[in-house]
N, C-alpha and C positions, 0 to 999 in steps of 0.2 A: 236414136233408135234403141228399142228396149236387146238388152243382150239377148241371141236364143238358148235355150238350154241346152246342157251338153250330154248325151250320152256316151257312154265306158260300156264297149261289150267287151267282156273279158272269155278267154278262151282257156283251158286248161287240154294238156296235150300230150301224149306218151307214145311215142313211134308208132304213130299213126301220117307219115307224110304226106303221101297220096290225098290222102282224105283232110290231112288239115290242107296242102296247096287249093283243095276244091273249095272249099270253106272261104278262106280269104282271100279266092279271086271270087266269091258271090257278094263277101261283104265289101268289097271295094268300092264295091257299084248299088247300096240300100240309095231309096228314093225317099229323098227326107221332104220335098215339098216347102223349101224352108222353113221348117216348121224346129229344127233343130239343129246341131253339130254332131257330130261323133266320134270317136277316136275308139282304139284297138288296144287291149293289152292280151298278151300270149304269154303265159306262164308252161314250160316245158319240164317236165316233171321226172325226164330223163336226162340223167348229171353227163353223161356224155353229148348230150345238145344235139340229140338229131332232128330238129326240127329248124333249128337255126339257119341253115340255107334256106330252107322252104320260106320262111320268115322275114329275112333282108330280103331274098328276090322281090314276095309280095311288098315290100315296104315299099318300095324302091318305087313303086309304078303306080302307087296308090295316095290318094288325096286325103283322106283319111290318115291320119300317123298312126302308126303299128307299132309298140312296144315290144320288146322281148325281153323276159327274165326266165332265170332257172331256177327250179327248186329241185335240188339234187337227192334230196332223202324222195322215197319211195313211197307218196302220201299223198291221197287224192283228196283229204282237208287240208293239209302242208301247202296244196300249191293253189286249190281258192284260197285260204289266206293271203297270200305271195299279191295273187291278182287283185283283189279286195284294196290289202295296201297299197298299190299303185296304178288304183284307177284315180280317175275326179268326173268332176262334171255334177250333175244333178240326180241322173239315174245308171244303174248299173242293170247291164244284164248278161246276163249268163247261159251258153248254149257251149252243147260238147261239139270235141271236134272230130267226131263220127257223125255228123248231123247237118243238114244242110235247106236254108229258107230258101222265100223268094226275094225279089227286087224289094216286095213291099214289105215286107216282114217285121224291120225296125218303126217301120212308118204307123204299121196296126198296132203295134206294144201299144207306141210312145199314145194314140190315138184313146187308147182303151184303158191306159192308164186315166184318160183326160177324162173320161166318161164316166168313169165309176169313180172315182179319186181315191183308189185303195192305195196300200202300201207297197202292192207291187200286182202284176201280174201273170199269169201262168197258160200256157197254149199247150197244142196238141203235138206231139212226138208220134209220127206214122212211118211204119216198117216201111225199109227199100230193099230189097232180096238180092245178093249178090247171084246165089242162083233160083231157079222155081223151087219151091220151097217140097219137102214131102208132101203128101196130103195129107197125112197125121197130121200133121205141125200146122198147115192150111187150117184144116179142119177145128183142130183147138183152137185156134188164133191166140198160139202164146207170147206172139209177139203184138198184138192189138193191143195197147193201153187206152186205158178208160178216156170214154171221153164225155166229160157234164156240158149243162147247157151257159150259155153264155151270162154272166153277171155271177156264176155259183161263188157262194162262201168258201173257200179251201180248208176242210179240217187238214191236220198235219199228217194226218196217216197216205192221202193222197198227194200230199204235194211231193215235187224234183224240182230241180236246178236244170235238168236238161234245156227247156226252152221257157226263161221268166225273165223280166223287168222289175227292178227293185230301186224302190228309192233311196238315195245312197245315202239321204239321212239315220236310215235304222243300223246303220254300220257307226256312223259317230255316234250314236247315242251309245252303243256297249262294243267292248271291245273283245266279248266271246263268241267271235265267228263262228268260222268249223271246227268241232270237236277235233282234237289229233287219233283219237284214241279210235274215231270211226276212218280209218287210215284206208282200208280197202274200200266204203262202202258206207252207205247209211245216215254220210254224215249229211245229207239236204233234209233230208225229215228230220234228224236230230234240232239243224238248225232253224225249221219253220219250226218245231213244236216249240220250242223255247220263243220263239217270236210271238207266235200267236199268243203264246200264255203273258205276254208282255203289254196286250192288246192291238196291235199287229192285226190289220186284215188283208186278204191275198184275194182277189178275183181269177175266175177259169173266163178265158176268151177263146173262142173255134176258131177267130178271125187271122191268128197267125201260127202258123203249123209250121213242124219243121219235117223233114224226110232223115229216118237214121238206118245208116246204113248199116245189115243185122248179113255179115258174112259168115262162109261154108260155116267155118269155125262151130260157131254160136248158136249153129241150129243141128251140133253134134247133142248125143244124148248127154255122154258125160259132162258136158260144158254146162248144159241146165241144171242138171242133178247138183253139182258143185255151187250153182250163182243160188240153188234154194239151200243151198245147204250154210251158207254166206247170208243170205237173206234172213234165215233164221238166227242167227248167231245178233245180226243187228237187232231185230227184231228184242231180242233177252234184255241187250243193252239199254233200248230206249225206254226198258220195263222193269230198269233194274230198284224201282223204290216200289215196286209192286209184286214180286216175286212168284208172289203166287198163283198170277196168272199162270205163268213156267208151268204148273204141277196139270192144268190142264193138258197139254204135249203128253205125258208119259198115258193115258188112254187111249189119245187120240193115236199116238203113234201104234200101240197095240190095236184099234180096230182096223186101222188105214191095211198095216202088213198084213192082219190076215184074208182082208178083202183083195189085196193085190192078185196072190193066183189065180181066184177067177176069173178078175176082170184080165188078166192076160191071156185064159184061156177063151174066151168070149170075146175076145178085140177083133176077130175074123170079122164077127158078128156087128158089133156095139161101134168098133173103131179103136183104132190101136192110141188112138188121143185122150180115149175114157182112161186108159190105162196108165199112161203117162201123165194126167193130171193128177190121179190120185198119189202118184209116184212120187210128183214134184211136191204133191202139200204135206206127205208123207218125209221128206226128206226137210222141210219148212219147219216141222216142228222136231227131229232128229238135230237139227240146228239150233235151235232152243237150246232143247236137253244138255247136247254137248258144250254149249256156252256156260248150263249151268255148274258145268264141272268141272271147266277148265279145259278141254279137250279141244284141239283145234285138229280139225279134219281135212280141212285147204292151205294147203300150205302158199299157196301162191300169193301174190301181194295184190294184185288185180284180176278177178275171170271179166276175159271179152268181153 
């Protein structure tokens, strides 16, 4: 009998236990149809190892083998790499572990891989609210990520690692994973831009969704204001042999601020979402600016 193929989901994890234990008692249980194998690697990317109970317990009970390793520096390319290195199998993929599929989840990749024969592919990531959410925040849908039609090309400004299948061949062909240097943030697009530019194609499939879960936290105002303010900083990065896009920002950020008081005095009216969008694209390219100067404005090593 011909061997099946094997896939490596690899999990990257940072004291999130709750939500990783939900995670790996979902994928205990993927319906492979024997159409494949699979195995688990869980790279913990907190050097005190909280995640490590959670991790033996699921081992323990699961047919599937679970892996666990640490990467103790504070780097969310540090510890894809980590998992990267110590997956195998044929295809790798990659989902956070705030994120959670169905039964069939691995079964639609592996399926959609077989259909289009791209290099990897890419599914939908759909907000789960820990509470009802404002109606501002409703209303904007800042938490809705885009969603294309099935078979789409991936340019690299669109793709994430949240929820993809990747042929574990474009990892032995070069050995410049993830960027270190996109440490907080940034580094999935970093690493499809350089892919794709490699000729690398990446398909969008609707057929496997994941549900992520988006708490209190993260639907605070400072927490967004922060992750665009993060967002633009990477943004600089993945534009730094072009700079002068950059000079674009310092305009923009001049019309965005003096448009803000109205549209806050008018949010009765319009919706307090018109306000905070421009707020967030406003702070998007304040991100920029301050990248281009050296200025770090977040100090934190991960925003939620």
């Amino acid at each position: 009998m011909d061997k099946k193929p094997l896939i490596c989901v690899c999990i990257c994890t940072y004291k999130r236990p709750s939500l990783l234990r939900e995670l790996l008692h979902v994928m205990r249980d993927q319906v492979a149809d024997d159409l494949f194998d699979y195995c688990i690697v869980v790279v913990d990317n907190d050097r005190l190892e909280s995640g490590r109970s959670i991790v033996e317990y699921e081992a323990n009970r699961s047919k599937p083998p679970i892996l666990y390793f640490v990467e103790p520096e504070r780097n969310i390319a540090l510890a894809r790499n980590k998992a990267i290195a110590n997956s195998r199998g044929d295809f790798v993929v990659l989902i956070d572990d705030d994120e959670v599929p169905d039964s069939s989840w691995l079964l639609n990749m592996y399926r959609s891989q077989l259909r289009f024969g791209a290099d990897g592919v890419l599914g939908p990531v759909l907000p789960r609210f820990e509470i009802q959410p404002p109606r501002w925040l409703s209303n904007g849908r800042f938490y809705q990520r885009p969603i294309y039609p099935t078979g789409y090309i991936m340019p690299w400004r669109f793709t994430l690692t949240a929820n993809c299948l990747l042929k574990r061949s474009i990892f032995e062909k070069n050995k410049d994973w993830f960027d270190p240097k996109y440490g907080n943030g940034g580094e999935d697009r970093d690493f499809f831009k350089r892919m794709i530019a490699r000729g690398n194609v990446f398909i969008w499939t609707n057929e496997t969704p994941v549900v992520e879960w988006v708490s209190r936290e993260r639907m605070e105002k400072i927490v967004m204001l922060k992750r665009a303010l993060l967002r633009g900083k990477m943004a600089y990065r993945s534009q730094i042999k072009g700079p002068g896009r950059i000079m674009l920002s310092f305009p923009a950020v001049i019309c965005y601020t003096l448009g803000l008081p109205l549209l806050f005095l008018l949010s009765p009216l319009i919706g307090f979402d018109v306000f905070m969008k421009q707020l967030i694209r406003n702070c998007d390219h304040v991100g920029k600016i301050c990248a281009l100067f050296g200025i770090n404005l977040v100090k934190e090593g991960y925003i939620t």
